[in-house]
N, CA, C and O atoms as a GROMACS GRO file, in nm:
protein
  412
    1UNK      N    1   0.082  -0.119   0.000
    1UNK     CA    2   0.000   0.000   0.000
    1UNK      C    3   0.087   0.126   0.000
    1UNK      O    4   0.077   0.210  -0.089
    2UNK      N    5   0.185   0.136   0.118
    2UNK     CA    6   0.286   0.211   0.124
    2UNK      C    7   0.353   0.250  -0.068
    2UNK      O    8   0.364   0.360  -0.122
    3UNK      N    9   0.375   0.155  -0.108
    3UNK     CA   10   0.454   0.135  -0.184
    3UNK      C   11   0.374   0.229  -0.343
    3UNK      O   12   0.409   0.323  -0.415
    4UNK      N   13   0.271   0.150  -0.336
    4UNK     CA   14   0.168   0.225  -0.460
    4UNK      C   15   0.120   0.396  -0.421
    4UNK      O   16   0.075   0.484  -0.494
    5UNK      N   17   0.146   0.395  -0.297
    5UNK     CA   18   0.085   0.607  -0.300
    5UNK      C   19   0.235   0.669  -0.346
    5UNK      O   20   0.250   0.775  -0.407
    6UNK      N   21   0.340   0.581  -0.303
    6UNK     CA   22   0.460   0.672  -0.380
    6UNK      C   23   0.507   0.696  -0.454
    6UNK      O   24   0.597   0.777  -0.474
    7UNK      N   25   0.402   0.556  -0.576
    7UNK     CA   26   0.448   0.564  -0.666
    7UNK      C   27   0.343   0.630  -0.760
    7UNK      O   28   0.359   0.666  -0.877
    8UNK      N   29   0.228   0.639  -0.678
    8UNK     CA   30   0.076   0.764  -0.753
    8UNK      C   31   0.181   0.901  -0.757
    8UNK      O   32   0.216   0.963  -0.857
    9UNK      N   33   0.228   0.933  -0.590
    9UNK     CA   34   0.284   1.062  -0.562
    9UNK      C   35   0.396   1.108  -0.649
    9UNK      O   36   0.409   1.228  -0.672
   10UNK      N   37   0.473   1.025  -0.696
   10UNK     CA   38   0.564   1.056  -0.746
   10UNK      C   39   0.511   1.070  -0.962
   10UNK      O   40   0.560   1.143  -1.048
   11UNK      N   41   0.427   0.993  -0.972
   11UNK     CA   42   0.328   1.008  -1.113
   11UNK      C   43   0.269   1.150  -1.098
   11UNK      O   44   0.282   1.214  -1.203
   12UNK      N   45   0.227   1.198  -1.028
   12UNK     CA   46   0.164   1.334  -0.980
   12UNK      C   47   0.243   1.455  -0.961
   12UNK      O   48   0.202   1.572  -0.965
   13UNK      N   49   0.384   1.405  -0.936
   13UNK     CA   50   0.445   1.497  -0.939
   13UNK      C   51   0.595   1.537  -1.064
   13UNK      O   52   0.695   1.608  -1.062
   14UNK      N   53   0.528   1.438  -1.164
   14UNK     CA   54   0.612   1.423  -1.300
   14UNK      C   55   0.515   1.488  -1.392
   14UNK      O   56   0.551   1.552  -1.491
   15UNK      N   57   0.363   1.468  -1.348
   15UNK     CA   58   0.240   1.562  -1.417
   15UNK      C   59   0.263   1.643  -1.402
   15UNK      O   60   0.280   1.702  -1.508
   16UNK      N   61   0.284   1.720  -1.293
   16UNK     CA   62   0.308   1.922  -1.238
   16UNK      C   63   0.383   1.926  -1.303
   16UNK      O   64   0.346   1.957  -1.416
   17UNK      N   65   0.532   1.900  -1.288
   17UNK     CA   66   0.649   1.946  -1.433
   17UNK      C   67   0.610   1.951  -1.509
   17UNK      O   68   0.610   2.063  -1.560
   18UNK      N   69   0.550   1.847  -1.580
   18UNK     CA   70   0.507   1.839  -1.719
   18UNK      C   71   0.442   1.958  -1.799
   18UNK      O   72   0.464   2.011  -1.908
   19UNK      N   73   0.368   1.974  -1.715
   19UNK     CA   74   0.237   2.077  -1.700
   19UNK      C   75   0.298   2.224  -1.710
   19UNK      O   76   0.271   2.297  -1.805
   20UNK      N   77   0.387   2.264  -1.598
   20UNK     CA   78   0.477   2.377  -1.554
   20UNK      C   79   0.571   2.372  -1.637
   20UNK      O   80   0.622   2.481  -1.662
   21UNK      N   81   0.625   2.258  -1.705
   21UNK     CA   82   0.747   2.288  -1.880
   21UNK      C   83   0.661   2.357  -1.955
   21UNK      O   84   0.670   2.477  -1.980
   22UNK      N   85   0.568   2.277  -1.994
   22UNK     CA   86   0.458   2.350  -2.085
   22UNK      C   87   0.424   2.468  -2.106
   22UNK      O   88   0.420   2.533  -2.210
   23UNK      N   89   0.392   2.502  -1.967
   23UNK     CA   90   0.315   2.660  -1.933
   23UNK      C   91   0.463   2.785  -1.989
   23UNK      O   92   0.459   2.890  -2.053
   24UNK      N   93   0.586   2.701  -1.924
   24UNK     CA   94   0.678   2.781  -1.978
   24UNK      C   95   0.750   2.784  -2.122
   24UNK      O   96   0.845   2.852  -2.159
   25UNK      N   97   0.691   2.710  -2.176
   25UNK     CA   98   0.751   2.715  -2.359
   25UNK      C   99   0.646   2.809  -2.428
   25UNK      O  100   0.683   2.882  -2.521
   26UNK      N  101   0.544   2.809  -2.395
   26UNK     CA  102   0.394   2.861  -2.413
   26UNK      C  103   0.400   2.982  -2.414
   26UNK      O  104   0.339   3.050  -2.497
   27UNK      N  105   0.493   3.044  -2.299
   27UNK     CA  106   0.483   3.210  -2.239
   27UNK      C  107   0.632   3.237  -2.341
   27UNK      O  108   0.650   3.347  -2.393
   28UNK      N  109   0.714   3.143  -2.355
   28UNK     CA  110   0.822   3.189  -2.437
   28UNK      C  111   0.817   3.221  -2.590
   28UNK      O  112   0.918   3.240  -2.658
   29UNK      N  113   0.695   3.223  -2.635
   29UNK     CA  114   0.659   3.231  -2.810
   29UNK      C  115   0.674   3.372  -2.840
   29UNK      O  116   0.706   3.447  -2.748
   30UNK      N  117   0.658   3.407  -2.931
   30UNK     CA  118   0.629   3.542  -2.994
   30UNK      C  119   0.562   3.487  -3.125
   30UNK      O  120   0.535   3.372  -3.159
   31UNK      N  121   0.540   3.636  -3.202
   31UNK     CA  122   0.489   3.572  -3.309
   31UNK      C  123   0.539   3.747  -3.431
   31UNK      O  124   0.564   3.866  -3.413
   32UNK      N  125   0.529   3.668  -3.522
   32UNK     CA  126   0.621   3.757  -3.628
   32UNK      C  127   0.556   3.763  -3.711
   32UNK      O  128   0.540   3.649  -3.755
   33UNK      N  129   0.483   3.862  -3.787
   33UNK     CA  130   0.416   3.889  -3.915
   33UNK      C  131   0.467   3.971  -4.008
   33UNK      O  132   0.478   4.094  -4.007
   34UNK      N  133   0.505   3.871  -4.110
   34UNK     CA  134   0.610   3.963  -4.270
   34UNK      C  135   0.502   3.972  -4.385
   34UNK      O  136   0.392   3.916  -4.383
   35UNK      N  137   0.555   4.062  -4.495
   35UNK     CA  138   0.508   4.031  -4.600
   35UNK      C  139   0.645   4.024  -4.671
   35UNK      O  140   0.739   4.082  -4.618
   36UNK      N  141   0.668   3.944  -4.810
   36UNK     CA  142   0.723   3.899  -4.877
   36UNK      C  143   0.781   4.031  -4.994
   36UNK      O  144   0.693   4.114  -5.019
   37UNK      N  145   0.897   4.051  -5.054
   37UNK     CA  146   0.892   4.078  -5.202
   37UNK      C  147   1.040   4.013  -5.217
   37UNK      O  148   1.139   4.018  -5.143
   38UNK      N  149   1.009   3.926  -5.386
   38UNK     CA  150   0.854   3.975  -5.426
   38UNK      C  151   0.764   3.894  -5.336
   38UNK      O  152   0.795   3.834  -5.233
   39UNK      N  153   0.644   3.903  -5.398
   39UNK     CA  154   0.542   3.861  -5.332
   39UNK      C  155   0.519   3.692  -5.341
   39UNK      O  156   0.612   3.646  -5.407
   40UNK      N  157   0.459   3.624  -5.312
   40UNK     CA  158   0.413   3.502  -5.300
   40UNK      C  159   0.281   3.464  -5.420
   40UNK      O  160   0.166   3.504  -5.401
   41UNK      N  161   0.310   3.405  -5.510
   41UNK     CA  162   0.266   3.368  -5.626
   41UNK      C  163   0.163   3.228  -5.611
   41UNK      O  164   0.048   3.214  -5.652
   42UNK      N  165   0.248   3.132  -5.538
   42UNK     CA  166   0.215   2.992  -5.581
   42UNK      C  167   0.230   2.904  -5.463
   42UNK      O  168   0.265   2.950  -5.354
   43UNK      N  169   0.204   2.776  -5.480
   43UNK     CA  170   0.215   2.664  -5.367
   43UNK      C  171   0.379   2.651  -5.365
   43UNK      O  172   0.438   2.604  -5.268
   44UNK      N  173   0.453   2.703  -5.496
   44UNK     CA  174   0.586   2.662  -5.459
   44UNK      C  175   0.642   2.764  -5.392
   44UNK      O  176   0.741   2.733  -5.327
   45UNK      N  177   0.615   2.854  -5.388
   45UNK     CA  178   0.639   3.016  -5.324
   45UNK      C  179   0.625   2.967  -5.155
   45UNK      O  180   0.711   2.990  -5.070
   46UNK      N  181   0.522   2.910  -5.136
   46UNK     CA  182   0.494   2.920  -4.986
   46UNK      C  183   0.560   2.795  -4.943
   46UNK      O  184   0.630   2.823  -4.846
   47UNK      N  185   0.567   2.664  -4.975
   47UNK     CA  186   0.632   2.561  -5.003
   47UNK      C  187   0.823   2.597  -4.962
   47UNK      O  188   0.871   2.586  -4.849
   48UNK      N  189   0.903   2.639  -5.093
   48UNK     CA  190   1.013   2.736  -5.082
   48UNK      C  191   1.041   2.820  -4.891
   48UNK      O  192   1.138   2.798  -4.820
   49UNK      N  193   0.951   2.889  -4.865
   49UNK     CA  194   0.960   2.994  -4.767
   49UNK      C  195   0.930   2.880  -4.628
   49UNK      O  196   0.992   2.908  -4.525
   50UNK      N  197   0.864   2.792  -4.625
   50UNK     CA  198   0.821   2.669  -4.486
   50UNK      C  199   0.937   2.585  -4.492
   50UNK      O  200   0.965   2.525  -4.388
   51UNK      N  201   1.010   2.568  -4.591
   51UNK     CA  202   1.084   2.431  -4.578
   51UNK      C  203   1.216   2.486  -4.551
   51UNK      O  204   1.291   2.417  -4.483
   52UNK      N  205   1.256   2.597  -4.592
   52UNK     CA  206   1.393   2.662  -4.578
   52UNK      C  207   1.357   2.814  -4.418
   52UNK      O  208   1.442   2.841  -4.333
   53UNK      N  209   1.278   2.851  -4.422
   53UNK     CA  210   1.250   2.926  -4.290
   53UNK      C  211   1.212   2.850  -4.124
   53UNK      O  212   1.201   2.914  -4.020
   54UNK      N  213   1.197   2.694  -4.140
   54UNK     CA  214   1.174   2.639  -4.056
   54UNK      C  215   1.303   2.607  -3.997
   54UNK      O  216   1.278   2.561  -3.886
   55UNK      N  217   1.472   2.607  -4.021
   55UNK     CA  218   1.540   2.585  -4.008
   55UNK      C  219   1.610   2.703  -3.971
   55UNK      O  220   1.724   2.709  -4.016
   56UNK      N  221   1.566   2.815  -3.891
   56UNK     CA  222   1.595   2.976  -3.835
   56UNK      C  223   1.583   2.911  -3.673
   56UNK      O  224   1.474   2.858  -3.654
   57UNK      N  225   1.652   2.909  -3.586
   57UNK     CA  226   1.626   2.856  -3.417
   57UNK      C  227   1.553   2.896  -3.368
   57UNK      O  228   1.539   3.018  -3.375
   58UNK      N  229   1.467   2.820  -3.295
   58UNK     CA  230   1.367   2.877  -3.230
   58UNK      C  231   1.211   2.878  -3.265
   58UNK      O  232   1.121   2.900  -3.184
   59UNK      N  233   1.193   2.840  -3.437
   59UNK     CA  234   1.089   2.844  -3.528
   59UNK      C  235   1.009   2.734  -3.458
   59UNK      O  236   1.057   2.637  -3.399
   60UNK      N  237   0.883   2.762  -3.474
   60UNK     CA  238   0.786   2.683  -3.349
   60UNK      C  239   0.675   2.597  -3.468
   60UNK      O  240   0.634   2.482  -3.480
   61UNK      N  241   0.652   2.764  -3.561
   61UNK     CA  242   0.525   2.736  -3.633
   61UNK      C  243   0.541   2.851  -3.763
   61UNK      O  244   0.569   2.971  -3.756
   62UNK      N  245   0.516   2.779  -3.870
   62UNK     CA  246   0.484   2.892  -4.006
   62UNK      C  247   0.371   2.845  -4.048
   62UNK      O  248   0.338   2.727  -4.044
   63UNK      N  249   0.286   2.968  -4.104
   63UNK     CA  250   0.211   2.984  -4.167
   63UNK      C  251   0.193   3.113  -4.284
   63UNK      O  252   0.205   3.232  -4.255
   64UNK      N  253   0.167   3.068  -4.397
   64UNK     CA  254   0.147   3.132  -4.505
   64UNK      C  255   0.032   3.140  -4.551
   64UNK      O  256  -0.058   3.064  -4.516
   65UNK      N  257   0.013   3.261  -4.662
   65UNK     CA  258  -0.090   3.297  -4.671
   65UNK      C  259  -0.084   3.350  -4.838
   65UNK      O  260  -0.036   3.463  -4.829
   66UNK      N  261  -0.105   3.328  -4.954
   66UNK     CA  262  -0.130   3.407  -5.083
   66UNK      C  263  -0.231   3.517  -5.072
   66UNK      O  264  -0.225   3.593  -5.169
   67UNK      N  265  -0.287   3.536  -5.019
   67UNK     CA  266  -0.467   3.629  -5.066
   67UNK      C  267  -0.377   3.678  -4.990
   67UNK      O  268  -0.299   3.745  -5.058
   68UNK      N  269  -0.340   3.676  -4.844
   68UNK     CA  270  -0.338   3.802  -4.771
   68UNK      C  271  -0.137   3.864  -4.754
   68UNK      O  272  -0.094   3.948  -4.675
   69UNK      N  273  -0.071   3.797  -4.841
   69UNK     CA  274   0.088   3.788  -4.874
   69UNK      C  275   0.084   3.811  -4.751
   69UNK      O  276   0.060   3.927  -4.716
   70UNK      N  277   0.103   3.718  -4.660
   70UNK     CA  278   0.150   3.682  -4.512
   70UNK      C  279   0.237   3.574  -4.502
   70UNK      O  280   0.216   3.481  -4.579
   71UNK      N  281   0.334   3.566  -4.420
   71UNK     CA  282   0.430   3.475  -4.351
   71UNK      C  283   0.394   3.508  -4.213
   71UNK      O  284   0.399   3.629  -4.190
   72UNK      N  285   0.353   3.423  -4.103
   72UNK     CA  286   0.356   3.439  -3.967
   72UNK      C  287   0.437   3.333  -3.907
   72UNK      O  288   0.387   3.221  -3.910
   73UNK      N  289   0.546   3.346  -3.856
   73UNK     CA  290   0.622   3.312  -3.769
   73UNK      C  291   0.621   3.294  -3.622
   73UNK      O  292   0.637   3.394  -3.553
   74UNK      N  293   0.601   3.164  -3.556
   74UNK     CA  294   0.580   3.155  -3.412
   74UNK      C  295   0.722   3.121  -3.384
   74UNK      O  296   0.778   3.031  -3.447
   75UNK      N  297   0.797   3.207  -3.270
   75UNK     CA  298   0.911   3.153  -3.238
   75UNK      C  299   0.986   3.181  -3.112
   75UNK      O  300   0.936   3.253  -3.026
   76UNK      N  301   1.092   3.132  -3.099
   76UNK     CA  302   1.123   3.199  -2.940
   76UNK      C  303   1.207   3.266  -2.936
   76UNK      O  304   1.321   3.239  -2.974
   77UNK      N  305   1.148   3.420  -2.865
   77UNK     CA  306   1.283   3.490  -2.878
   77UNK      C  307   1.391   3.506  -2.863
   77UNK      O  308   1.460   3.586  -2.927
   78UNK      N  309   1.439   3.416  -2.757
   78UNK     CA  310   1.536   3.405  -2.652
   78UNK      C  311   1.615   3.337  -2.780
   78UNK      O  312   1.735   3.351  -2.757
   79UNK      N  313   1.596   3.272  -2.903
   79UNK     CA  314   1.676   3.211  -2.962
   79UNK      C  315   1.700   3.278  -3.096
   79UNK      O  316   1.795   3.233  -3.160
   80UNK      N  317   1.623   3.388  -3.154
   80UNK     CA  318   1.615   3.450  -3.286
   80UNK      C  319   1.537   3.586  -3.270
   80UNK      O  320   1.479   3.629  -3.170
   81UNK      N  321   1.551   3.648  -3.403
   81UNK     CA  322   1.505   3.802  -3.382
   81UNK      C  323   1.462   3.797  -3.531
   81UNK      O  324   1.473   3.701  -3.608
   82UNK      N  325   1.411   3.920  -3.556
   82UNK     CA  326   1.386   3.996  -3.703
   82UNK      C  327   1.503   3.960  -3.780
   82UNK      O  328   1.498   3.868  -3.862
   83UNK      N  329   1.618   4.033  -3.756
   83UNK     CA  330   1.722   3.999  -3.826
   83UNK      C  331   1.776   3.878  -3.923
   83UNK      O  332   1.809   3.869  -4.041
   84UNK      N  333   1.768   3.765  -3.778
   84UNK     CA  334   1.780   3.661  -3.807
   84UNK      C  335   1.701   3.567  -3.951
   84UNK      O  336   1.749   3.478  -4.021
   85UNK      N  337   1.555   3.640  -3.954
   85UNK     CA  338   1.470   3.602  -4.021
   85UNK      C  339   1.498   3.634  -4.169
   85UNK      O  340   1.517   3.561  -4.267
   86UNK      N  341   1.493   3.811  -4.146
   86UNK     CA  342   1.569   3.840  -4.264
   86UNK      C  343   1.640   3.830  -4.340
   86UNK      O  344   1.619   3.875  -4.453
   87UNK      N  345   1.789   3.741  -4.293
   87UNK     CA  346   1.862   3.716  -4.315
   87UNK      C  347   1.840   3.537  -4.405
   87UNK      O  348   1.891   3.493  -4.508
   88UNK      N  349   1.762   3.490  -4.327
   88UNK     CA  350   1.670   3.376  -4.381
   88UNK      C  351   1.593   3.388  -4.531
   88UNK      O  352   1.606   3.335  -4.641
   89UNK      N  353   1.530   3.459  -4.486
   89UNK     CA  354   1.451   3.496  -4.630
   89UNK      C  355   1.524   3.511  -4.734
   89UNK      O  356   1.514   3.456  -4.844
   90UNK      N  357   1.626   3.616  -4.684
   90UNK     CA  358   1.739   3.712  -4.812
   90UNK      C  359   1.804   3.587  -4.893
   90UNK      O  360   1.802   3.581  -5.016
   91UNK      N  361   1.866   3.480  -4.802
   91UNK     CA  362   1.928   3.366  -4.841
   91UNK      C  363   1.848   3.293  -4.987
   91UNK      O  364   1.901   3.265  -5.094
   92UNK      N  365   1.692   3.273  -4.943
   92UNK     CA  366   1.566   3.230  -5.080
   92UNK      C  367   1.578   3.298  -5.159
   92UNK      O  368   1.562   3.252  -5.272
   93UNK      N  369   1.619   3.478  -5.143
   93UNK     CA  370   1.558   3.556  -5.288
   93UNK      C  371   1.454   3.635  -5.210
   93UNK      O  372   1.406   3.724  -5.280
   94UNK      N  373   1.401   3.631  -5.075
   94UNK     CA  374   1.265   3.740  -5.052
   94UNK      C  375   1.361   3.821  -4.945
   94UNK      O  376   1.456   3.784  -4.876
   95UNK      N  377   1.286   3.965  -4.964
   95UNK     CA  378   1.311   4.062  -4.870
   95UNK      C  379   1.168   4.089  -4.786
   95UNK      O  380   1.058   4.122  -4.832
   96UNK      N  381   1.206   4.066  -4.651
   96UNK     CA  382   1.080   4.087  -4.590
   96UNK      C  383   1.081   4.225  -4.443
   96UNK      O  384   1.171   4.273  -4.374
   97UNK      N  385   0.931   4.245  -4.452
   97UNK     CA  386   0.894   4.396  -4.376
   97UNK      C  387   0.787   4.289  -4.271
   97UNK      O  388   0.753   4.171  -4.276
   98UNK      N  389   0.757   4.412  -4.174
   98UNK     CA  390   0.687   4.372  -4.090
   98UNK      C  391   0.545   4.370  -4.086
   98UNK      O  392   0.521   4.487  -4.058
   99UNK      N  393   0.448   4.319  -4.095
   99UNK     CA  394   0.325   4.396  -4.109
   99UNK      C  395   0.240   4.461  -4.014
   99UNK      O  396   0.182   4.404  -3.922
  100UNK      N  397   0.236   4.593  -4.044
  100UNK     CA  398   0.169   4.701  -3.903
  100UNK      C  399   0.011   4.621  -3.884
  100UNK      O  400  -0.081   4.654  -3.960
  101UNK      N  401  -0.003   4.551  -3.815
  101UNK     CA  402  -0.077   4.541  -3.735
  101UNK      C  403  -0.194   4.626  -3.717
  101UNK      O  404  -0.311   4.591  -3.703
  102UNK      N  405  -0.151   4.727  -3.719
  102UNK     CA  406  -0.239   4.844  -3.658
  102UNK      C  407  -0.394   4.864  -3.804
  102UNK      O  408  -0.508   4.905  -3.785
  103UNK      N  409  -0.334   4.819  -3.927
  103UNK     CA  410  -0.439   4.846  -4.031
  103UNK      C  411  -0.562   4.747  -4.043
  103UNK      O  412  -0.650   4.767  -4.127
   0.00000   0.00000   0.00000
């Protein structure tokens, strides 16, 4: 009996970490919104920009967009910046800006 609550207690308390890693990768994201030039044409355009921008440190999540020439970038800052990205892109052939938000 002894033996099985320490080993619930100790299952219970590999859940809280678990839980508390989580909460902290979660709070560590940012998120990055570019537009492209040139612009984004095609499935190989967005294709091109996911398979070679996913390999920037820190890259969590991409998503692209044609209708709305979006790249959104989920990533952690602590490991990459704008720059970094830029520098990413420039490498494909795209130069990228930020998109104001505010419109």
């Amino acid at each position: 009996m002894v033996r099985e609550m320490k080993k619930l207690l100790l299952i219970m308390a590999m859940a809280v970490a678990s839980v508390s890693a989580s909460a902290l990768n979660a709070n560590s994201a940012d998120t990055l919104q570019v537009t492209t030039t040139p612009q984004m044409h095609c499935a190989n355009c967005e294709k091109k920009i996911k398979s070679n921008i996913r390999f920037v440190k820190g890259v969590k999540k991409i998503e692209t967009s044609i209708p709305s020439q979006t790249v959104t970038i989920v990533y952690e800052p602590s490991k990459s910046g704008f720059d970094d990205f830029a520098k990413a892109f420039q490498k494909i052939g795209y130069k990228i800006q930020k998109v104001n938000k505010g419109k």
